[in-house]
C-alpha positions in Angstrom: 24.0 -1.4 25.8 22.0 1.9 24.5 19.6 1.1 21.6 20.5 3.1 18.9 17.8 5.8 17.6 17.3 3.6 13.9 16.8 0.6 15.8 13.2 2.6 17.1 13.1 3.7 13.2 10.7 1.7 10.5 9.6 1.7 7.5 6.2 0.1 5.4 7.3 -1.6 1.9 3.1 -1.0 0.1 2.1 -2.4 -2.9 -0.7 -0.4 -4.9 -3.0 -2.0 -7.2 -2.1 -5.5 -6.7 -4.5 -8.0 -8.9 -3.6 -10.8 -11.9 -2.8 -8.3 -14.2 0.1 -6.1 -12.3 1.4 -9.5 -10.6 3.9 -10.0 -13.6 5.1 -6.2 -13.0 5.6 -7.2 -9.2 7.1 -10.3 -9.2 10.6 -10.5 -9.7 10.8 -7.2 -7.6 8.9 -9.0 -4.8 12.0 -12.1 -5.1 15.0 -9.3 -5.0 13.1 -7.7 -1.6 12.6 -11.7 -0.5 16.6 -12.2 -0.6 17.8 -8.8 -0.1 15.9 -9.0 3.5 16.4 -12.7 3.6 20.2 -11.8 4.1 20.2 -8.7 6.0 17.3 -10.5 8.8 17.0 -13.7 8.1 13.7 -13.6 7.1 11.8 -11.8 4.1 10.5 -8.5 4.8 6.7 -8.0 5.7 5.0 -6.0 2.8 1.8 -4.6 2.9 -0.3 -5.4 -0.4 -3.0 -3.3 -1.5 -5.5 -5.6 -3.2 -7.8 -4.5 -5.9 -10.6 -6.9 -6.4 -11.7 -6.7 -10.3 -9.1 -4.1 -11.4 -10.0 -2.1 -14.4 -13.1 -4.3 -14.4 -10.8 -6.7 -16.1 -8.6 -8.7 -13.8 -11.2 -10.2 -11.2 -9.2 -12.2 -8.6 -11.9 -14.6 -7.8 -10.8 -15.6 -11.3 -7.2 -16.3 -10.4 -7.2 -19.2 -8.2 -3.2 -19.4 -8.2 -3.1 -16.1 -7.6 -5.8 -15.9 -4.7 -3.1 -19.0 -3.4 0.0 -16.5 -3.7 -1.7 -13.9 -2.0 -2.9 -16.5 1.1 0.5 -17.6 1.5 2.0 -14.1 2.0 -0.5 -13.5 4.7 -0.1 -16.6 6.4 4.1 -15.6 6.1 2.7 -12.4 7.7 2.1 -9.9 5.5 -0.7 -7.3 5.4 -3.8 -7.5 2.4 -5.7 -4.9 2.1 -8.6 -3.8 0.0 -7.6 -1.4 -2.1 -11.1 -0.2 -3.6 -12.8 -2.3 -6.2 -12.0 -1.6 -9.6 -9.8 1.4 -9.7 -10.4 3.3 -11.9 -13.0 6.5 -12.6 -15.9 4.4 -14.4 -18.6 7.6 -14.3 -19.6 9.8 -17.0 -17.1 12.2 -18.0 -16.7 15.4 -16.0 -18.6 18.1 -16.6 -17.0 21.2 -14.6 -12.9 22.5 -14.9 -12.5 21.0 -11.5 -13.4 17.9 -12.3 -11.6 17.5 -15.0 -8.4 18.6 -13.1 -9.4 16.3 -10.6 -10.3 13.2 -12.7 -8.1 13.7 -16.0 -5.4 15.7 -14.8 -3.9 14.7 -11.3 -5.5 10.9 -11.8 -7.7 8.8 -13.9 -8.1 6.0 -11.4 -9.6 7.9 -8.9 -12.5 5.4 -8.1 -14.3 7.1 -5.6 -14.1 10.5 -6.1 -17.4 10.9 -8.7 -19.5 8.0 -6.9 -22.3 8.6 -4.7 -22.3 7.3 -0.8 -24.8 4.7 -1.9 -22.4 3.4 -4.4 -18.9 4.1 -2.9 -20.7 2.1 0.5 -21.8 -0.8 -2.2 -18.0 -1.3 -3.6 -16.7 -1.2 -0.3 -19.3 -4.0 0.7 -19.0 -5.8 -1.9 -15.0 -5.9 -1.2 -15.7 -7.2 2.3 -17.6 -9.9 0.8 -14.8 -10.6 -1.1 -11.8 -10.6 1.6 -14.8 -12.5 4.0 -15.3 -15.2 1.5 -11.2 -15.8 0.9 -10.9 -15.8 4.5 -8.9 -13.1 5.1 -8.8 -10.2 7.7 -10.1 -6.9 6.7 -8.2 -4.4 8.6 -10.2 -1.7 9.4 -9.8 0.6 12.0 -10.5 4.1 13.9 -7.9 6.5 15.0 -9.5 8.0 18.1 -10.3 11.7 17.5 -8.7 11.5 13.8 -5.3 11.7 15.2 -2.5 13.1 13.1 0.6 10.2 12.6 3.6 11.4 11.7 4.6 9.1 8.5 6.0 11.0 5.5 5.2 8.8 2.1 7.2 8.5 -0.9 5.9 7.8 -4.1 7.0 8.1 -7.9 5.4 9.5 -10.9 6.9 7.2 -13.3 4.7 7.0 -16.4 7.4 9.1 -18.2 11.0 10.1 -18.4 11.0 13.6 -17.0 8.3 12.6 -14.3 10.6 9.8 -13.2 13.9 12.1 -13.1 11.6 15.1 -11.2 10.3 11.9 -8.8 13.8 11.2 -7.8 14.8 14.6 -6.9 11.7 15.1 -5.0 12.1 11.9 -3.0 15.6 12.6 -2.5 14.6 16.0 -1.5 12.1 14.6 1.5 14.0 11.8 2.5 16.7 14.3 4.0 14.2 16.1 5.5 12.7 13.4 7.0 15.7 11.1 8.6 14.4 11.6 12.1 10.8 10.2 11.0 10.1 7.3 13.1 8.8 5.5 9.7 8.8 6.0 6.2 6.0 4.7 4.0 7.3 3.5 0.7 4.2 3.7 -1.9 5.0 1.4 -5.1 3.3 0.9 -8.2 3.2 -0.9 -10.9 4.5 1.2 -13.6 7.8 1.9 -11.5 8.7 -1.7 -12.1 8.2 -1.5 -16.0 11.2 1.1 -15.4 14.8 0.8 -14.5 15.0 3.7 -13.2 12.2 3.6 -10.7 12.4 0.3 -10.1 16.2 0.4 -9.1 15.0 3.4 -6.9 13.0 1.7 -4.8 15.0 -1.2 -4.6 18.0 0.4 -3.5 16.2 2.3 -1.0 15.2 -0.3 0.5 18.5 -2.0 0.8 19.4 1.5 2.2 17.0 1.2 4.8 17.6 -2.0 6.4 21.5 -1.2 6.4 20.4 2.2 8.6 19.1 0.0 10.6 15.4 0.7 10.1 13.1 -2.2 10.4 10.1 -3.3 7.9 6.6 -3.2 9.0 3.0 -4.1 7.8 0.6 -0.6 8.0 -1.4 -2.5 11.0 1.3 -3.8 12.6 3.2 -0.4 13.1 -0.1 1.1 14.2 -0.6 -1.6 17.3 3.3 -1.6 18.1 2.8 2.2 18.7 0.4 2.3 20.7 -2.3 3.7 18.1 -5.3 1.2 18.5 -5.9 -0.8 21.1 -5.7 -4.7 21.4 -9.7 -4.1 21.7 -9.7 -1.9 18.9 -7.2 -4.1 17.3 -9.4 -7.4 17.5 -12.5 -5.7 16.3 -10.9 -4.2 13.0 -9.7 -7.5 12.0 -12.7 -8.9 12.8 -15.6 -6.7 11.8 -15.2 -5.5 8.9 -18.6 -3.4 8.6 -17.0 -1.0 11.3 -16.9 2.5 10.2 -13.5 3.3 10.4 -10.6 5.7 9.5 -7.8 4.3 7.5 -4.2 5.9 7.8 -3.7 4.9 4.2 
């Protein structure tokens, strides 16, 4: 029997800004994916978590033992943490030129790295590995050879207010049709879209959609080995190395 061409098409489920503070926005959307995938393949879906180690330099997760314990038991059920900067947000002196300020106040006002230094951007990201090190957990970092292009469309919401949610359906709308062929979709959640019911009956619907398409869920890494995209050498090493320069398809 032919495989049908959805059975070859996936898709990521990626939490942003996960820490002890946005776990309450997460959590009963986590338990609807859990059964929702629980009954379509018997087994909950793999989600790839994007952790944030002392978000907003208020929520440190070392700090959240039961937490830290969640967390562990989703990777050990086989989902995918990764280290999502260190404190997320812009902590720098205010912007001083109109470019900045449309790049730090205007598109964003989390974007950690963008006013830091190497020396300090290299100093979060060690201090990150550390972290992840001292939990026990896999850092996966990894190098696409020759910065190759993937093609993986990501849909993500604006959903801090009304009209940016109603404008962030039509645009996702919008690229889904264009994109049915993809071979995966990256879903990019947040945790203001579960504050919403809007957004968050967006993305859990689409997700439902999804799986009854026939596309399957992935973690970020493991989509990347299955296609061929690093190596098992390459593989090993990012998981295990974590000082590794690397590229990230994030």
């Amino acid at each position: 029997m032919a495989e049908s061409p959805a059975a070859k098409q996936h898709f990521l489920l990626v939490l942003h800004d996960v820490a002890p503070e946005t776990w309450s926005d997460y959590r009963d959307f986590v338990a609807e994916v859990d059964a929702l995938c629980q009954s379509r393949l018997n087994h909950p879906c793999p989600i790839t978590w994007l952790v944030v180690p002392d978000f907003h330099h208020r929520s440190a997760l070392e700090d959240a033992p039961e937490f830290i314990a969640l967390l562990d038991s989703r990777r050990q059920q086989g989902d995918e943490l990764a280290l999502h900067g260190f404190h997320h947000c812009d902590d720098a002196p205010a912007p001083r030129t109109p470019r900045d300020y449309l790049m730090r106040r205007v598109l964003t006002w989390e974007g950690e790295f963008y006013p830091l230094d190497e020396a300090e951007a290299r100093r979060r990201l060690l201090e990150g590995a550390a972290l992840f090190k001292r939990l026990g957990w896999p850092l996966h970092l990894y190098r696409l050879p020759d910065f190759t292009v993937i093609d993986a469309p990501g849909l993500v919401w604006s959903a801090r207010s009304a009209p940016l949610r109603l404008m962030s359906q039509w645009v996702t709308q919008r690229k889904l049709s264009r994109e049915q062929q993809a071979p995966v979709l990256r879903l990019g959640l947040h945790p203001v879209d579960m504050r919403h019911a809007r957004s968050r009956q967006y993305w859990l619907t689409l997700v439902e959609r999804l799986l009854d398409e026939g596309r399957q869920p992935m973690t970020k890494i493991g989509w990347l080995t299955q296609q061929g995209l690093l190596t098992p050498a390459t593989s090993d090493t990012a998981q295990q190395n974590s000082h590794q320069a690397a590229h990230s398809a994030a």
